[in-house]
C-alpha positions in Angstrom: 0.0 0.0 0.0 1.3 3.2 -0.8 2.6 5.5 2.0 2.6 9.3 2.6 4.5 11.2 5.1 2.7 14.9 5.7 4.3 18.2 7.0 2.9 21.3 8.2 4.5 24.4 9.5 3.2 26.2 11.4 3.4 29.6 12.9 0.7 31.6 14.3 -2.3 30.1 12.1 -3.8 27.9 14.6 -7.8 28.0 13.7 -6.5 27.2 10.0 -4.2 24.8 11.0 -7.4 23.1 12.5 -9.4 23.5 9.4 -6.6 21.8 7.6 -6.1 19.4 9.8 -9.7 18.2 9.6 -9.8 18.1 6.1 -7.0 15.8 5.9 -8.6 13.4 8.5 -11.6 13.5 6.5 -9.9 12.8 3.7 -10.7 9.0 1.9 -8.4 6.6 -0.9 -6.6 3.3 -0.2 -3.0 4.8 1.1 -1.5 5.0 4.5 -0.4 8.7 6.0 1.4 10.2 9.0 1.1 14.0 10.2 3.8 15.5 11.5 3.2 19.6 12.4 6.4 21.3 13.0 5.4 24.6 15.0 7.4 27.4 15.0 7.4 29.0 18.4 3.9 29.9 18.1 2.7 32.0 20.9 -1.7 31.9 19.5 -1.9 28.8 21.3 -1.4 26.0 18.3 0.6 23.8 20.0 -2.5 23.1 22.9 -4.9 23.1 19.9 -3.0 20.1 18.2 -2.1 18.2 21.4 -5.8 18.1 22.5 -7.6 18.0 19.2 -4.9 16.0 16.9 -3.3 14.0 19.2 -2.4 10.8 16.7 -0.7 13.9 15.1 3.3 14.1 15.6 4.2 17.7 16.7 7.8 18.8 16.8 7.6 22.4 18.8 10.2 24.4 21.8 12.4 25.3 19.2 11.3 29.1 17.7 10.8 30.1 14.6 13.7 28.8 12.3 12.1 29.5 9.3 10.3 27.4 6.8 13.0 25.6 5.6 14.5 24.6 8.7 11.5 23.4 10.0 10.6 21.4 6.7 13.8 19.7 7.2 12.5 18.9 10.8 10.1 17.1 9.5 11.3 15.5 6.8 14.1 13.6 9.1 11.5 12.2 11.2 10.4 10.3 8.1 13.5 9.4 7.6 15.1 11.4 4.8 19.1 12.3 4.3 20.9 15.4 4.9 22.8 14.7 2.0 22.4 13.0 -1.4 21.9 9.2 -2.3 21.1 8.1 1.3 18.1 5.8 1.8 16.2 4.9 5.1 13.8 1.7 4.8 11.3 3.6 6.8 11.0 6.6 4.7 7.0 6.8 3.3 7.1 6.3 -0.8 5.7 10.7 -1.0 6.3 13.3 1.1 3.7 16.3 1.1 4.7 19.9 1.9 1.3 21.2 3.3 0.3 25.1 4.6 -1.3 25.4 7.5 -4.1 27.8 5.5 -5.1 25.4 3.0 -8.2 23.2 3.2 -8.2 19.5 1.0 -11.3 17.8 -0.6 -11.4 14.5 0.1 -10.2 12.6 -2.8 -7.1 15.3 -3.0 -4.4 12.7 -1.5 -5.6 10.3 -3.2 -5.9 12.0 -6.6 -2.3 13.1 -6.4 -0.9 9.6 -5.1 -2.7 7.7 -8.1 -1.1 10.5 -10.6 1.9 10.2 -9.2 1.8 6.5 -9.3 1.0 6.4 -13.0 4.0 8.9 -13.9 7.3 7.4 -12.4 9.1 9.9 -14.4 7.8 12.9 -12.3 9.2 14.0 -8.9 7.2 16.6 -7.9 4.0 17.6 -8.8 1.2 20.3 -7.0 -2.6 20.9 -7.4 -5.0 23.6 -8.2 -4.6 26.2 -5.4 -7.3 28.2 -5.4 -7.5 31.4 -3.1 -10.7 32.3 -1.3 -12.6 34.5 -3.8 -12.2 31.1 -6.6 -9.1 33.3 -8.3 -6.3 31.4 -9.2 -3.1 31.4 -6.2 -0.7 32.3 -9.4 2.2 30.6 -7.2 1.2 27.1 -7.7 2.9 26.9 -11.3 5.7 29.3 -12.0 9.0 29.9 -13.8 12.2 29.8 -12.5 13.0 33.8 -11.5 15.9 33.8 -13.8 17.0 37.7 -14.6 15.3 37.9 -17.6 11.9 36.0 -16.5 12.6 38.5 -13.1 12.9 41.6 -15.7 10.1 41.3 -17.3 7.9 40.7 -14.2 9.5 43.6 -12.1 8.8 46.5 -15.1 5.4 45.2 -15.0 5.2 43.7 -18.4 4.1 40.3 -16.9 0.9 41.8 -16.1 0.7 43.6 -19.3 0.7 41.3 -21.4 -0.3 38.3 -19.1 -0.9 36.0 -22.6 2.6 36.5 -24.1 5.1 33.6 -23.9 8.0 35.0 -23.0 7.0 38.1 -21.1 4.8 36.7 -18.7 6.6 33.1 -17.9 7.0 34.2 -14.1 3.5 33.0 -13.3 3.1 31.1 -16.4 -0.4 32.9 -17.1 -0.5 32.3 -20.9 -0.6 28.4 -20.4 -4.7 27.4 -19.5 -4.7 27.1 -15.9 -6.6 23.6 -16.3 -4.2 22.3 -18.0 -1.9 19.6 -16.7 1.1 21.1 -17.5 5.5 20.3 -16.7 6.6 23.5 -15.2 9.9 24.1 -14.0 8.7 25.2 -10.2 5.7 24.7 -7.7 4.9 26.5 -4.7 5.8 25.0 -0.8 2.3 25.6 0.2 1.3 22.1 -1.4 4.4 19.8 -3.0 4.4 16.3 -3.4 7.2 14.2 -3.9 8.8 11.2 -4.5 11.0 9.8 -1.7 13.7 9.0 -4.3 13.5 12.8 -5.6 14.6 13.8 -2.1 17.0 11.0 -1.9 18.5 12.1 -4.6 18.8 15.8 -4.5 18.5 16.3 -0.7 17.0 18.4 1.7 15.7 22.2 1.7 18.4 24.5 1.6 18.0 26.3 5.0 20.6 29.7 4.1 17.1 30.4 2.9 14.9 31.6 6.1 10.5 31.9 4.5 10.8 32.6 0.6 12.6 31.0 -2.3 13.5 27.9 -0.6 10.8 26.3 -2.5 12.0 27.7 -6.1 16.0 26.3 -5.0 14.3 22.7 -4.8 13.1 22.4 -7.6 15.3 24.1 -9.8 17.8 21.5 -8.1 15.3 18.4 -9.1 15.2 19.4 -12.4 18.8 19.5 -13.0 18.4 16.0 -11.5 16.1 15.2 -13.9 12.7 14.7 -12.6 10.1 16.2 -14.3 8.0 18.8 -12.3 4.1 18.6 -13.0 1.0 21.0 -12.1 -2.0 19.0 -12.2 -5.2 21.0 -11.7 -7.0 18.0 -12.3 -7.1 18.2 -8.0 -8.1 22.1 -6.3 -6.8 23.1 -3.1 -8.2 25.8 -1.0 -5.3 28.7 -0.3 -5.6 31.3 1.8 -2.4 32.3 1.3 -0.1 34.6 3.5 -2.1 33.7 7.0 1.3 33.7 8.8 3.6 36.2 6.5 1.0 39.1 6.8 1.4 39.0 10.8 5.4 39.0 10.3 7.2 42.8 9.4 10.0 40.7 7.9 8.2 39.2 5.2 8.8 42.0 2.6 12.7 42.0 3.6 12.9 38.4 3.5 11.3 38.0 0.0 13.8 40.4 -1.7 17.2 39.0 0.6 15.4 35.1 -1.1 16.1 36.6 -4.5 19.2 38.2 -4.0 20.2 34.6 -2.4 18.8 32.6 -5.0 20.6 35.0 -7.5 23.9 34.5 -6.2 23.8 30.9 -6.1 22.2 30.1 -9.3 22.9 32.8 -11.8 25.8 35.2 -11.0 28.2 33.0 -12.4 26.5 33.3 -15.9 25.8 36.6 -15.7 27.7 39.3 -17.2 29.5 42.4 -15.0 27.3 45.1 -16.4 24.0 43.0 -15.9 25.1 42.0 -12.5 25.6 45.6 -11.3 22.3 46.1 -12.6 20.7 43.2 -10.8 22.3 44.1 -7.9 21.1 48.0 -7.9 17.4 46.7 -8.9 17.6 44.5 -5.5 19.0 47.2 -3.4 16.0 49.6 -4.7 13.7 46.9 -4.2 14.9 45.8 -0.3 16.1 49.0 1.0 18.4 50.2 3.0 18.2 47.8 4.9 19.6 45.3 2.6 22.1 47.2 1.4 25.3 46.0 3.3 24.1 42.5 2.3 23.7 43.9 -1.1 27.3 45.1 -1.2 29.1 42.0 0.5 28.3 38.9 -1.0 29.8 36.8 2.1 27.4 38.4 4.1 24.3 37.2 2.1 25.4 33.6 2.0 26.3 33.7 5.9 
């Protein structure tokens, strides 16, 4: 029977970590699951909730907020998976599920994405339909990798110009129909499922990254591997989106110092001088002062 190892992180979202919680519980299909919530330092009284309400539920709490990927790695060791590449553990579930806290799962969702998954040994990650609460598409759910041009053409705007064009708006990939099952080249952390040989493989979350951007490093690196990366709409997810960033003042900062990280490690070594002075000004408008020093030393922004 197939198995399925689930992690939430949570901070501060505890009546939608409920919600979510329940709709996994009342989920149906013929596979075997385990929860594990991974809370970080919440002080709205999650941890009680999911001790007396969940309590087959395996919470891993007392150590702050380390940020998403940190606490994803957490979680993904108690099921078993490597720090590094090429390691295997016998008790490792055959997926692993990255899950928000603020998102809400019909039924048959698990099982929908297990049986596709199944079918399609060739993929290694693949995410739903997230749907935000007013129906609208959560455009995260099926992107581009932010390379500088794909970043260039979103940050001047002409993304949402010209929303239909192929090359301008590949950020959020709104030209492709978004009920179409389509290979992208990245998903969003709020619902990921993978193959336990994709993580095997490639390792875990890269945890220099502290709430953004951690998700886009994955799978650019299990592409390189060579999975394929699927959105399949065929399944809709509920997304509130942003329950927990909205309550933190660092989310804005943290989102531009993801780029500038995911910049450095991926692209500044194909880059050209001039265009890298201009990437770098672009982020230093963007972030603000306070990025600046981090901006001008690159040691300090891969500390």
């Amino acid at each position: 029977m197939t198995t399925l190892g689930i992690i939430i992180v949570n901070w501060n979202t505890r009546d939608y970590l409920h919600r979510c919680l329940q709709s996994i519980y009342a989920g149906d299909g013929d596979f075997t699951y385990d929860v594990v919530v991974v809370d970080n330092g919440s002080t709205d009284g999650s941890v009680q909730m999911v001790q007396d309400s969940f309590p087959q539920v395996m919470l891993i709490s007392g150590h702050g907020n380390i940020g998403y990927p940190r606490a994803n790695n957490l979680g993904l060791r108690h099921f078993g998976l490597p720090d590094g590449p090429d390691q295997e553990s016998d008790e490792t579930p055959d997926y692993l599920l990255l899950l928000n806290p603020d998102t809400a799962l019909p039924p048959d969702a698990l099982v929908n994405m297990l049986v596709y998954m199944e079918a399609h040994p060739a993929v290694g990650a693949a995410g739903p339909k997230l749907v935000m609460e007013d129906g609208s598409l959560d455009l995260a759910c099926r992107r581009s990798l932010p390379t500088v041009e794909v970043a260039f053409w979103r940050l001047i705007g002409f993304s949402r110009l010209f929303p239909k064009h192929p090359r301008f708006a590949r950020y959020n990939l709104t030209f492709l129909d978004e009920n179409q099952v389509s290979e992208v080249e990245a998903l969003v952390g709020a619902f990921m499922l993978l193959r336990r040989e994709t993580i095997q493989q490639v390792g875990l979350m890269d945890e220099q990254f502290f709430m953004y951007g951690e998700d886009l490093d994955w799978c650019k690196r299990i592409g390189e591997a060579g999975w394929r990366i699927v959105y399949y709409p065929r399944v809709q997810v509920l997304h509130v989106k942003r329950a927990a960033s909205r309550q933190s003042r660092r989310s804005r900062l943290e989102f531009v110092r993801a780029f500038l990280f995911f910049y450095r490690k991926h692209y500044r070594a194909e880059t050209g001088l001039f265009v890298h002075l201009l990437v770098l000004l672009g982020i230093a408008l963007w972030g603000g002062p306070k990025l600046w020093p981090e901006v001008l030393n690159p040691a300090q922004a891969a500390a």
